[in-house]
N, C-alpha and C positions, 0 to 999 in steps of 0.2 A: 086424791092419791090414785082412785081408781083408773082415775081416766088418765093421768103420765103414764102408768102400767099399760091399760090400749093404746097410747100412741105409740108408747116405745117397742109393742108386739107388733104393730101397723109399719111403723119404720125399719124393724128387723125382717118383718116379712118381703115389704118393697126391695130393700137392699140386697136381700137373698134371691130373688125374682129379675132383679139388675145382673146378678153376679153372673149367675145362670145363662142369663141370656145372651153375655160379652161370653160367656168360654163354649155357647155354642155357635155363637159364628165363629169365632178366631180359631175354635179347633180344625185341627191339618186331619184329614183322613183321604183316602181314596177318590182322587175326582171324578163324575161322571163323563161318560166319554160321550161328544155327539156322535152317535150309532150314524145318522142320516151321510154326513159329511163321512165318515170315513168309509161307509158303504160304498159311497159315490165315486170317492179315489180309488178304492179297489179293485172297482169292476173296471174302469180307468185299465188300472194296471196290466190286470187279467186281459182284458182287449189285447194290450200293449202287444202281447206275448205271440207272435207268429211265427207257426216254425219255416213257411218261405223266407223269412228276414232275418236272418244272421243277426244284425245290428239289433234286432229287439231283445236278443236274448239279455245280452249285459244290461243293456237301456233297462229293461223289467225288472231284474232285481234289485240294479242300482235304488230307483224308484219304492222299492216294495220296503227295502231296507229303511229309506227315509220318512214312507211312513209309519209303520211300525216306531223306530226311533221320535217321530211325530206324540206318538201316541203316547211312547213310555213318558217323554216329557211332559202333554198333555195331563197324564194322569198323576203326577207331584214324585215320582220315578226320580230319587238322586245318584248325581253320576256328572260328571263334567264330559264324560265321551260316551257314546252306544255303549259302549263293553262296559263302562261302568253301570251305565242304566242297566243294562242286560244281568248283572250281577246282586243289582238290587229286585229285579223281577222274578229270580230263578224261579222262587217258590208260587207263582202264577205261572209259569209253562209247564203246560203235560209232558212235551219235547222240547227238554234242557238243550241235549246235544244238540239237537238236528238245527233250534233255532242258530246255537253258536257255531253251527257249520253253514249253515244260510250267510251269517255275517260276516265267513269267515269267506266265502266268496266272494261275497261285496266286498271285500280289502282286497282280495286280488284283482278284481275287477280295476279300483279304482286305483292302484298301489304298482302293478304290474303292468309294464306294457306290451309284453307281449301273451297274455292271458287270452287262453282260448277256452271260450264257453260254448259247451254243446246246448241242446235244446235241452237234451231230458234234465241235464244237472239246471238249467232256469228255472225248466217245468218244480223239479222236484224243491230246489230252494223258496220259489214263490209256496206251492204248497204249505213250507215251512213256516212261511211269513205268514200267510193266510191263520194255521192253525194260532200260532203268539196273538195274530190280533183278536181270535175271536177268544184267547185268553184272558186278554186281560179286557176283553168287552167291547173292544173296538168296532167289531164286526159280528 
């Protein structure tokens, strides 16, 4: 009798050590971001930005927006559109607003055709983008 009682402690313990181990891979939390890769695109971007070229102004943000948006998805961020994602992030941006006036560029940029982008408003939107992603660890 002794020893059904140790098998059946031995079988209880395996089972619970099984159980454990399926809910910690299949648990959903926060994904890590590769830092390296989105450094890389970044400083990318940051390049991009020349105030003699007109055309890089929009091109930069466009860009900055997509990855940021890159990211929020990388990181399990739900949302079928940016703004969705951006609504499920709020609580990881230090700057709520400024992000959703960054992206609120980006829509006219891509949305508007005859949108005029100055330098300082690229400059200061990428800023924007720059701080969201060292938010949520991207960067």
């Amino acid at each position: 009798m002794d020893q059904n009682l140790i098998f059946m402690f031995a079988a209880i313990i395996i089972v619970g050590a099984l159980l454990f181990a399926v809910i910690g891979l299949t648990r959903k939390g926060p994904k890590r971001l590769d830092v390296d890769h989105y450094q890389k695109k970044w400083l990318a971007i940051e390049q991009q930005l020349k105030k003699d070229e007109v055309a890089s102004y929009s091109l930069s943000v466009l860009n900055a927006d997509k990855l940021l948006d890159q990211a929020l998805r990388d990181r399990g961020l739900k949302g079928e559109t940016m703004g969705e994602r951006l609504k499920s992030a709020k609580a990881l941006f230090s700057e709520r607003d400024h992000v959703w006036s960054a992206h609120k560029l980006r829509n006219k940029i891509a949305h508007e055709p005859d949108v005029t982008v100055t330098y300082n408003a690229a400059r200061y939107a990428i800023g924007d983008f720059k701080r969201a992603l060292k938010d949520i660890g991207a960067i």
